[in-house]
N, C-alpha and C positions, 0 to 999 in steps of 0.2 A: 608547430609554429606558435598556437597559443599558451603553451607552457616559455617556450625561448621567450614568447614577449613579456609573460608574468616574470621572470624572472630579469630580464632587463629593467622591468617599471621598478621594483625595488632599490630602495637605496643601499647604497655601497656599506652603510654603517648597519643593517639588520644580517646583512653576511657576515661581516663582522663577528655582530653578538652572537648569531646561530652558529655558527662554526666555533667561536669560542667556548658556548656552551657544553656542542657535543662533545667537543676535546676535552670538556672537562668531568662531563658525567658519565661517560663512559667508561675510563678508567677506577671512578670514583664507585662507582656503583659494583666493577669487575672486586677493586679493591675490598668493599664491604662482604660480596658475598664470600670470597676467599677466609675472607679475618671470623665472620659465622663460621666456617667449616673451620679452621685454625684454631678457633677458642672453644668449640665441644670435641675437637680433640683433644687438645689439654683439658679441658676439664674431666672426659672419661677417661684419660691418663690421671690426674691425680684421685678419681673415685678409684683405681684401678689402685693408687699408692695408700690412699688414707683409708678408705672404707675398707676395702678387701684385707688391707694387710692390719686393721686393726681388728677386723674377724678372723685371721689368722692366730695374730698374737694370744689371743684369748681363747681358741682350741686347746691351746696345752695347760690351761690355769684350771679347765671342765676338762679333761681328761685327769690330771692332776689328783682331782678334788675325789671324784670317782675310783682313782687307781689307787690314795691312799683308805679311802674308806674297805676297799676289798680286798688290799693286804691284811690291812688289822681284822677286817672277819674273818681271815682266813687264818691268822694265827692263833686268835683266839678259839678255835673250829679244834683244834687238836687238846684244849681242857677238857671235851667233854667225852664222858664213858662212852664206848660202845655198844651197851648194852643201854635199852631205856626203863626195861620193866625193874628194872634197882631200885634200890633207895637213891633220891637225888643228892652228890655229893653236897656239902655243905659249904664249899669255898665257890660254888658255881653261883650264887646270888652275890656273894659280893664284886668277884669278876665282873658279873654286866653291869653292875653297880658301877665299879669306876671303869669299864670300858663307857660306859655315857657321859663320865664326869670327863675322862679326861680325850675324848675325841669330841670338837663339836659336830654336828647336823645329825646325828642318830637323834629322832624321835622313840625309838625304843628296839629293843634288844628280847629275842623271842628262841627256843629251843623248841622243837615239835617232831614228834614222833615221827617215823615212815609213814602213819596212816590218817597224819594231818592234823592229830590231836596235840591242843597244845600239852607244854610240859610245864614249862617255866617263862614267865614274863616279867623284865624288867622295863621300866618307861622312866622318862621327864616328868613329872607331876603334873604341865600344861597339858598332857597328851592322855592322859590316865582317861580309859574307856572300860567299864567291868560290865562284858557282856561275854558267852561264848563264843569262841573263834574257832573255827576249822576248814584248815587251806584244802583241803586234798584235790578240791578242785582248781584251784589256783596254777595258771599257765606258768609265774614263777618256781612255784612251789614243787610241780611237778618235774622241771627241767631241772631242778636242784635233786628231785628223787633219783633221777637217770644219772648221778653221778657230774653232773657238769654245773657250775658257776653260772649263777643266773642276774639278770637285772632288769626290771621293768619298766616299762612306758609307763608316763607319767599318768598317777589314777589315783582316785582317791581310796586311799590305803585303808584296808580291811578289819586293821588293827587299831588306827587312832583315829579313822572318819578325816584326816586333813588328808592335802594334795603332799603327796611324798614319791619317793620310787622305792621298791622296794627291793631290797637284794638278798638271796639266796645263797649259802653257802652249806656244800651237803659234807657229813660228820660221815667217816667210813671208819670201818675196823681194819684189821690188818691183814685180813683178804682185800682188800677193795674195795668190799660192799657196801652200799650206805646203809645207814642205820637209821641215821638223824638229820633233821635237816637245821642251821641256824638260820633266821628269818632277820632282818635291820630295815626298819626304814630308816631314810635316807631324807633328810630336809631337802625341800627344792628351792628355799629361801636364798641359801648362798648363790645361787644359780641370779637371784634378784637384784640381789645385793652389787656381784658384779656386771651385772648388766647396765643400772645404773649410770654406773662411773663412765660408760661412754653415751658422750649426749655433745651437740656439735649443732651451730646453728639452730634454728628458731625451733624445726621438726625434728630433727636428726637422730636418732636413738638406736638402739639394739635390741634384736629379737632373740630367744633359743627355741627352737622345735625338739622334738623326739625322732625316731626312725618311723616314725608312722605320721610322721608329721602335724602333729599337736603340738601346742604352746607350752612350754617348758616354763620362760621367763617371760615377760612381753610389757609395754608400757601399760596396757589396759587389764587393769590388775585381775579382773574377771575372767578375761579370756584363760589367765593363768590359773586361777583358782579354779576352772572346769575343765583345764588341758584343751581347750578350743581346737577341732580339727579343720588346718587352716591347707592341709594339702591339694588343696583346689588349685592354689594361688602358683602360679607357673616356679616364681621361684623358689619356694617350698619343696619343688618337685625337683628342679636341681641340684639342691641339698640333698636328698633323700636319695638321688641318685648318686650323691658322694663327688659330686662335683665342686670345684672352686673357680669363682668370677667377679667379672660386674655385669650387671642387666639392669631393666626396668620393670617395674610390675606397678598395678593400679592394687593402690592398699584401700582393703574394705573398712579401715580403723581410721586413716588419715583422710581416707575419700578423696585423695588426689593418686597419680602420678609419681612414682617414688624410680628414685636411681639408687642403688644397692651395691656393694661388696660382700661377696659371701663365702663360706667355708662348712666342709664338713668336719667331725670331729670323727680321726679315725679311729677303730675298735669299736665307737659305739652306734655312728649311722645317726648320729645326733649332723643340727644346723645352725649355725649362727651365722645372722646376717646383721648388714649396717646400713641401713635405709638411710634416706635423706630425700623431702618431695623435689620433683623436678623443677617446680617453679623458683624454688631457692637457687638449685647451678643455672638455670634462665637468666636470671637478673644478674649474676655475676655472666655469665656471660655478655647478657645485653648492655650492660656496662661496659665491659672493655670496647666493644663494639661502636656505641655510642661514641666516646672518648677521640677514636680512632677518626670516627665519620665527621667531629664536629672540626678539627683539624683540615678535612676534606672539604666543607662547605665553606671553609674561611678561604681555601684557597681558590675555591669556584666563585667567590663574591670577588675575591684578585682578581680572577682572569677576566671577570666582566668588566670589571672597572679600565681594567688596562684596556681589553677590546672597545667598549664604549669610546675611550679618548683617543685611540690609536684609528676605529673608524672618523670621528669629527676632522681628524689632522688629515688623512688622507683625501676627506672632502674637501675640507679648506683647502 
């Protein structure tokens, strides 16, 4: 009884405006949260178009790079004798000579016995190091002894002291057997260079890993220059597992929240990913959002206006 009569004492014109109201922020409000869910799906729809598939695109320019440097070791792998205790032919220095000039990212160009001793070494003069060298321990070195084509995780090369990869290519006779191995680093510069060229909004950049999930390329030139092992980082780990997507990870370099496209690079178990912090697709989302809502509140300042005079006239 004492609710019917609170609700009698009321004037005819505050039913009015509350009814008006609810009628109008209720849909208004359904509206907003709908257009939030709406606009981070399009927005993980185009991280899904732009980030991943420009991590895509750029797998085959790093396998590329890689695939032409291990044909030309490998055909150059057939000038040398198969015997090493010889005299060293005389046209083999000039060979590495203009296999440096005329291929670029080889830091230098190396021949070494089965038993890891060097033979012959040609370099860049930037990279020139005159110390003894001998691989036989070398994980590269040895998987090129067994006869197979080898290429290493990113390390600081044994031959020039820079950050390089180095590749392996094993010299056999015409049994099959190796004899020789030829040794290349490999510049991870170019790797820098096109990483670069993709850079988008204020954060936005690209990274490269290895198969062991170390920085290849990376904005923080450091991380690069000590091969950074960043396989902590969840999405590191599904690179490495040879997966392609979009996800999210909290980057320990940008210290936020980052939305990503990523890709493996196949045959090598390498990863490129295309970060971008989440608070950047935030504000474009919360923009359209906004935009949307302020449309909304215009039309709630309507309905009360109409309500307000439309109660008055029915009191009148």
């Amino acid at each position: 009884i004492k609710i019917k009569n609170f609700f009698r004492a009321q004037p005819i014109v505050s039913f009015i405006l509350v009814s008006a109201v609810l009628s109008a922020i209720i849909p208004i409000s359904f509206l907003g949260y709908k257009l939030y869910d709406v606009a981070w799906e399009n927005a993980w729809r185009e991280i899904g178009e732009k980030h991943q598939l420009l991590a895509q695109n750029i797998a085959p320019s790093v396998s590329l790079y890689i695939e032409t440097h291990k044909q030309f070791l490998q055909a150059i792998s057939y000038e040398f004798p198969e015997q090493t205790n010889k005299e060293l032919p005389s046209h083999l220095s000039s060979l590495l000579n203009s296999s440096l000039a005329s291929l670029k990212g080889f830091h230098s160009l190396s021949w070494f016995g089965i038993d890891g001793d060097l033979l012959i070494r040609k370099y860049k003069e930037a990279y020139h190091r005159e110390y003894d060298i001998n691989l036989k321990n070398n994980p590269t070195f040895i998987e090129a002894s067994k006869g197979n084509w080898s290429i290493s995780n990113a390390v600081t090369s044994p031959i020039s002291g820079e950050p390089a990869l180095i590749m392996a290519q094993p010299v056999k006779n015409k049994k099959g057997e190796v004899t020789s191995v030829l040794i290349a680093e490999l510049d991870i510069l170019m790797l820098e260079e096109l990483r670069k060229k993709i850079k988008f909004g204020v954060g936005g950049h690209s990274a490269f890993v290895d198969q062991l999930g170390r920085a290849l390329a990376h904005p923080n030139p450091q991380w690069a220059a000590e091969a950074k092992d960043l396989s902590h980082i969840n999405v590191v780990q599904e690179m490495m597992a040879g997966k392609t997507g979009v996800t999210e990870f909290y980057s320990p370099f940008i210290k936020e929240n980052m939305v990503v496209g990523y890709t493996s690079v196949p045959g090598l178990g390498w990863g490129i990913m295309v970060p971008q912090p989440k608070s950047e697709v935030e504000k474009q989302v919360n923009s359209i959002l906004y935009s949307e809502l302020q449309w909304g509140i215009v039309g709630l300042i309507i309905a009360l206006m109409a309500a307000f005079i439309l109660g008055r006239w029915v009191t009148s």
